[in-house]
C-alpha positions in Angstrom: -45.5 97.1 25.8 -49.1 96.4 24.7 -51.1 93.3 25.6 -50.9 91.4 22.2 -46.7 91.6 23.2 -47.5 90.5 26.8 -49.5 87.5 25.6 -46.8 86.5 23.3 -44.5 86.4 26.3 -46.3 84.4 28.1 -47.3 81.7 25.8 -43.7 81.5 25.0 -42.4 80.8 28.8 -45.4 78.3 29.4 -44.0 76.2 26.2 -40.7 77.1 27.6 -41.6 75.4 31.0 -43.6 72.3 29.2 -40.9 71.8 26.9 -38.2 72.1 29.7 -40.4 69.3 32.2 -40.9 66.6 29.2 -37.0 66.9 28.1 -36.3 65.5 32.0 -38.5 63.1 31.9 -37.2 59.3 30.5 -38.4 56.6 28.8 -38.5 53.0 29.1 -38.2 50.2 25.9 -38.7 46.1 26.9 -38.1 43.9 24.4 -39.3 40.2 26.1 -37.7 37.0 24.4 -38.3 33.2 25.1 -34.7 31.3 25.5 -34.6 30.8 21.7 -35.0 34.6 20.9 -38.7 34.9 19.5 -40.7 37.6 21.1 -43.5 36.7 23.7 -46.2 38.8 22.9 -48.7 39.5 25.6 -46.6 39.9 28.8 -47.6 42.2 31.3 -45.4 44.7 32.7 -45.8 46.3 36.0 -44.3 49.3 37.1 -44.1 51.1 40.2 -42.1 54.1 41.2 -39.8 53.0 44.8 -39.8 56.7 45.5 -43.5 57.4 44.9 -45.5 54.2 45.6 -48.5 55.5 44.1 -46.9 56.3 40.9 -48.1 52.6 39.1 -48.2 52.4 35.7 -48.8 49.0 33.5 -47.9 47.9 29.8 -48.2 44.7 27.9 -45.8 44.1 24.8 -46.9 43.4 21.1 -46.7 41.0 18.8 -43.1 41.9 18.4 -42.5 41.5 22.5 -42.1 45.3 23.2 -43.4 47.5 25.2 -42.7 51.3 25.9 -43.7 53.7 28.6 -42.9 57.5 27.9 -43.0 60.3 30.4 -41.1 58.6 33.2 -39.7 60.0 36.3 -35.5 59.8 37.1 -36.3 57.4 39.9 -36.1 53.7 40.3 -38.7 51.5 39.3 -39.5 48.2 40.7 -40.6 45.9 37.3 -42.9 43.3 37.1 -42.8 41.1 34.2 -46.0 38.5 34.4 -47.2 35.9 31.6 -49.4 32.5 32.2 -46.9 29.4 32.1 -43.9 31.6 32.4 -42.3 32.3 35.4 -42.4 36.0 36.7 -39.8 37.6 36.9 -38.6 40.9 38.8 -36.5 43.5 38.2 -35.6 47.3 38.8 -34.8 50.1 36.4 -33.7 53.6 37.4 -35.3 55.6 34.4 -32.5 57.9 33.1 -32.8 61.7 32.8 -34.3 62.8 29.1 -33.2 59.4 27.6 -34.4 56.3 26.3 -33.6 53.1 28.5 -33.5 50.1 26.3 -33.9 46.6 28.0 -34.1 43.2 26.4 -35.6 40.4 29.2 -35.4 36.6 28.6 -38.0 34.7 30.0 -38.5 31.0 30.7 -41.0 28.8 30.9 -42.4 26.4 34.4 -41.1 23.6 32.4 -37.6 25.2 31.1 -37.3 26.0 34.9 -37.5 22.7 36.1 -35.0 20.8 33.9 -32.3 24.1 34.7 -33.0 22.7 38.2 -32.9 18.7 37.5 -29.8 20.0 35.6 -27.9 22.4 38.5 -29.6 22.0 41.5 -28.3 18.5 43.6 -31.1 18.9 45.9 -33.7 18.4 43.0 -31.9 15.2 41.7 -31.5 13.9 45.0 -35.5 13.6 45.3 -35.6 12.9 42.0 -33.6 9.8 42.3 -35.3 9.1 46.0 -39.3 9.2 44.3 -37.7 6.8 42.1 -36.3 4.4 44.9 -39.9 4.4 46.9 -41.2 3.1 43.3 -39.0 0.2 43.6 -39.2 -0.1 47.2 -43.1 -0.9 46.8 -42.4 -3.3 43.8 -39.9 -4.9 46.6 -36.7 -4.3 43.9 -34.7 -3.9 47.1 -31.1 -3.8 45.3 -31.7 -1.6 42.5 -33.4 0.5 45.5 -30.4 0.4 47.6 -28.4 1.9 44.7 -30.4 5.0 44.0 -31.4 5.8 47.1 -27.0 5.9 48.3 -26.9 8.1 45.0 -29.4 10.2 46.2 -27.8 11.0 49.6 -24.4 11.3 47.6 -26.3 14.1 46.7 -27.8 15.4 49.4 -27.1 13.5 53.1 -30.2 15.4 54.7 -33.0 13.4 53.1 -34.1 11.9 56.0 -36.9 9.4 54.4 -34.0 8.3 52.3 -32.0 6.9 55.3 -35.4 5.4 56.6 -36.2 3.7 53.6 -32.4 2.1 53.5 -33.2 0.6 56.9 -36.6 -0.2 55.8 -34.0 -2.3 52.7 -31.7 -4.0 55.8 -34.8 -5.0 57.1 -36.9 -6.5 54.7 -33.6 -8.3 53.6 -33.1 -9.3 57.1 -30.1 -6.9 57.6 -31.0 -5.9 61.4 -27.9 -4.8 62.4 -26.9 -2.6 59.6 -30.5 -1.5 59.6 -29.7 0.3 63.1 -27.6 3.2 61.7 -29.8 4.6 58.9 -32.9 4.8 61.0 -31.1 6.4 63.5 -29.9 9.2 61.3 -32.8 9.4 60.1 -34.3 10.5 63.4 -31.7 12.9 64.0 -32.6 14.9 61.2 -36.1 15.0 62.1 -37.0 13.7 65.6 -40.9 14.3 64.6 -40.6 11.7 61.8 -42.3 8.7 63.3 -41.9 5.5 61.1 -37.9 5.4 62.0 -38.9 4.5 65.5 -41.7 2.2 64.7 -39.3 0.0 63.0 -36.7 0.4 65.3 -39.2 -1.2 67.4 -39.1 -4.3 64.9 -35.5 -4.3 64.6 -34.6 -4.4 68.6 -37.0 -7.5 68.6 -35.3 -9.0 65.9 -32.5 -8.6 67.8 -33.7 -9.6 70.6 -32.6 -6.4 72.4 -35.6 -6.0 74.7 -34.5 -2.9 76.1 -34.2 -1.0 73.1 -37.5 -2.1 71.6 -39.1 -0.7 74.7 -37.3 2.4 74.8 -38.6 3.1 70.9 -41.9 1.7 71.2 -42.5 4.3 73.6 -40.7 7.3 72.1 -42.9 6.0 69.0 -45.9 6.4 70.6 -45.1 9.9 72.2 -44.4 11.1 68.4 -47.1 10.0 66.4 -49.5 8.3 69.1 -50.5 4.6 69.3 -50.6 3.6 66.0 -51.6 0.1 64.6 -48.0 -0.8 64.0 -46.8 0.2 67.8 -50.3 -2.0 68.7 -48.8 -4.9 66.5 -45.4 -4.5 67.7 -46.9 -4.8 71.5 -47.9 -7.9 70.5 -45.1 -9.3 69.4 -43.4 -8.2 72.2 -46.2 -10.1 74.8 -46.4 -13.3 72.4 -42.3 -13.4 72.5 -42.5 -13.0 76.5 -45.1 -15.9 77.0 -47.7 -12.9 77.9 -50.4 -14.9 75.8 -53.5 -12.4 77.4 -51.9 -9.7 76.9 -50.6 -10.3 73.0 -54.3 -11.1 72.6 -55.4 -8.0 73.5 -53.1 -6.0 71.7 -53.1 -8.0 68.5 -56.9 -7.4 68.4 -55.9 -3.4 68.8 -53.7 -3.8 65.9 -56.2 -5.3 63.7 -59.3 -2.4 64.7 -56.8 0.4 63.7 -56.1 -1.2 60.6 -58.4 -4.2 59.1 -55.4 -5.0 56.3 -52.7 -5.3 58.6 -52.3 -8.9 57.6 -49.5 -10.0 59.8 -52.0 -8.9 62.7 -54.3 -12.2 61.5 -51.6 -14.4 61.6 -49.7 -13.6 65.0 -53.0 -13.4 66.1 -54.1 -17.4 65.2 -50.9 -18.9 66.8 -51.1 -16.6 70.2 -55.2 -18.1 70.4 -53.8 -21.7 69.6 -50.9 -21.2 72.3 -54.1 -20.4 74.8 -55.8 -23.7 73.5 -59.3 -21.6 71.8 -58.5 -23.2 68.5 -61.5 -22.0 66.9 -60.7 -18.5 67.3 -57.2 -19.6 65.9 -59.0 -21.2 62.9 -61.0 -18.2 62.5 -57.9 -15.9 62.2 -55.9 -18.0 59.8 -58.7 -18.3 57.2 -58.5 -14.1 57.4 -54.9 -14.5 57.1 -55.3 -16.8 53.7 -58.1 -14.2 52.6 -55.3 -11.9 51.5 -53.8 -14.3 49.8 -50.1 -13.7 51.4 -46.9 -14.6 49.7 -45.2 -16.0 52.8 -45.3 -20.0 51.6 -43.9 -21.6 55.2 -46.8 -19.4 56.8 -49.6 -20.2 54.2 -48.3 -23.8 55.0 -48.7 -23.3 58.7 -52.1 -21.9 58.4 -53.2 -24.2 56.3 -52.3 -27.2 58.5 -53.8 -25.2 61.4 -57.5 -25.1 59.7 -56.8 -28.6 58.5 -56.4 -29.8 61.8 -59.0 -27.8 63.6 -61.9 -27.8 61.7 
């Protein structure tokens, strides 16, 4: 056989070889739709081979939302589908031998994701409905409160700020009884949560249940450390005991850690008048009227106070 034949051969089983390596290898087609079926052009497609991690590849579909990636091991690839305000979405493909693999992907926008979550998910209603009740809750709309926040826990019992916030309701309505339960649930699904035990605090003086004000003014105090409210509530506790020094004291605590705790300037002026230094008493009511304070019998009381002192 002469060397022109021998050349022949050999061409031939190198095509042979090429040809026989490219027919196993598969392809991949994605076709990338919004949830109204129009193409998202622009998507990027990651690709990486779970068998050979440093096999990457990476494709971005056209105007028609396809992209294709040819020469493709039989393995499994892990695919990454990324697009900005889309959410990205993961996948895996194992690339078949010598064929095409044909997939169509749907993807959804941030905002088509939240309202399939307001729609299915009870969690997301449930603080959904509860950022609706604190709204009301500040506007002091304590009823239509009371109803959205029981909807909300119909929804999900473990919202612990919505049981507080219900007690918070008892109490502002004067409620102190049925105020107990809620803020006690809501410290047993999160003992770190501190505001439950500050108004516990209020509620046990209301009460007039001396022991358990002092068991949760402490615990308060151990979760979240002395705040202006725990100093306040001290006070009240002293003034309601006869302990005029030491409600003086405390009261004046109350009033450093927070300058706008208004309530502060008003115990405050009657525990100096009990003590006889009615000047300091005058001095504390006028900061009490300075907020202007919606309390009428108090204003009244203030008022007379200054009257009568000046």
């Amino acid at each position: 056989m002469d060397k022109k034949h021998h050349l022949i051969i050999f061409i031939f089983i190198v095509l042979f070889s090429v040809t026989n390596i490219y027919s196993n290898l598969g392809k991949l087609r994605v076709s990338v739709y919004d949830i109204k079926g129009k193409p998202i052009a622009g998507v990027k497609i990651r690709m990486v081979n779970t068998k050979i991690g440093s096999m990457k590849y990476e494709i971005i579909t056209n105007k028609k939302g396809v992209a294709t990636k040819n020469a493709l091991k039989n393995h499994f690839f892990d695919i990454f589908l990324e697009k900005e305000g889309y959410q990205d979405i993961k996948t895996r493909f194992k690339i078949p031998v010598g064929m095409l693999l044909k997939k169509e992907i749907i993807m959804k926008t941030i905002e088509e994701l939240e309202k399939d979550r307001e729609n299915n998910d009870p969690h997301y209603k449930a603080i959904k409905l509860f950022n609706e009740a604190s709204k009301l809750i500040k506007n002091k709309a304590y009823s239509k409160a009371y109803k959205i926040l029981k909807e909300s826990l119909s929804l999900d019992n473990k919202i612990y700020q919505a049981h507080y916030y219900i007690g918070v309701i008892y109490f502002e309505t004067e409620k102190y009884k049925e105020a107990v339960e809620p803020l006690k649930k809501a410290i047993e699904l999160n003992e770190k949560y501190g505001p439950p035990y500050r108004l516990l605090v209020s509620v046990f003086d209301k009460l007039k249940n001396k022991k358990e004000s002092d068991k949760y003014l402490i615990l308060a105090q151990q979760k979240g450390g002395k705040t202006a409210i725990d100093a306040f509530n001290e006070g009240s506790k002293y003034f309601n005991e006869g302990k005029t020094d030491e409600a003086i004291k405390a009261f004046n605590e109350a009033i450093k850690k927070n300058p706008k705790l208004v309530e502060a300037y008003y115990r405050l002026g009657l525990t100096y008048l009990n003590k006889g230094l009615t000047k300091e008493s005058v001095v504390m009511f006028k900061k009490y009227l300075e907020f202007k304070p919606k309390n009428k019998e108090k204003i009244q009381t203030a008022t007379s106070i200054i009257k009568n002192y000046k």
